[in-house]
Residue, then its C-alpha position, 0 to 999 in steps of 0.5 A: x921882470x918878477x924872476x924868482x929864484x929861476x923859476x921857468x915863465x909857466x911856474x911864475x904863472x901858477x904861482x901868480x894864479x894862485x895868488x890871485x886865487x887865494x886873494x879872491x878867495x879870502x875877500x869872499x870869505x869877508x864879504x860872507x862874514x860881512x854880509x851873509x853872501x859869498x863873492x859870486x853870489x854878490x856877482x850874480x847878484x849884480x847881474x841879476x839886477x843889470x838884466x831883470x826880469x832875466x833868464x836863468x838860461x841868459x844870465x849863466x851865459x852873461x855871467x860865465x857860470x856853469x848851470x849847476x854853479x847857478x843853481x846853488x847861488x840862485x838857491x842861496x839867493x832866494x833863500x835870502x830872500x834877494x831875488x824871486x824865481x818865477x815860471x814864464x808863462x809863455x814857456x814853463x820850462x823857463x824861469x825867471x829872475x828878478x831882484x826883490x827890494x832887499x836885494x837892492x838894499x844888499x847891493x846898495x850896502x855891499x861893497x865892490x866886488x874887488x878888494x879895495x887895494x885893487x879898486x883903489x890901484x886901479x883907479x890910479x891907473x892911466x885908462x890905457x893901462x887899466x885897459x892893458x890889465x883887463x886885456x891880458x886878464x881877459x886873455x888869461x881867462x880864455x886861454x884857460x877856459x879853452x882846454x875844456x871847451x867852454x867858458x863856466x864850470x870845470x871841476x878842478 
């Protein structure tokens, strides 16, 4: 289908993935510009807001992120001042999450996540064939995450 100049099948792949690497990359760049946050801290803050009041225990595993990853979002976000970090009391070793007003006026102003293109092609999509790309970005991801044992951070 996409051969290029007879690159094997695992060449095609890298260079697709460092594609969408780049492409995800530079988006993150203009949300920062933009916005003043970075693509995962805007992801993390959507989560934030689905959850709350959240862990940050459950939202590193709702979200796929590594715990020294989240810390630094989380410090960047509350520097911000779009979400607040407070101890449970029933657990002091827990802390927990919650977006602030400001947060929420973030979100309501902040762009998707995804590149318009992409939100717009995939909008045109027939449902069956959204699902199609989710499915096999889904089975990218796991194939990927299953050589270092675990969803969240690897550090290549």
């Amino acid at each position: 289908m996409h051969m290029q100049n007879n690159l094997t099948v695992e060449e095609q792949v890298i260079v697709a993935l460092r594609r969408i690497t780049r492409a995800a990359d530079i988006h993150s760049h203009l949300l920062q510009r933009e916005f003043g946050v970075t693509g995962p801290q805007l992801s993390t803050l959507r989560v934030i807001r689905r959850m709350q009041p959240v862990s940050t225990g459950a939202l590193a595993r709702a979200a796929f992120i590594g715990y020294a990853t989240l810390t630094g979002i989380l410090d960047r976000l509350e520097e911000h001042g779009y979400v607040t970090r407070t101890r449970d009391p029933g657990d002091r070793r827990t802390v927990i999450l919650n977006m602030t007003k400001q947060g929420e006026r973030l979100l309501s102003s902040a762009p998707s996540m995804l590149q318009s293109r992409l939100r717009e092609g995939l909008a045109r999509m027939p449902t069956s064939e959204q699902a199609a790309v989710l499915d096999t970005l889904l089975q990218v991801a796991t194939l990927m995450e299953a050589e270092n044992g675990k969803g969240g951070d690897s550090e290549d």
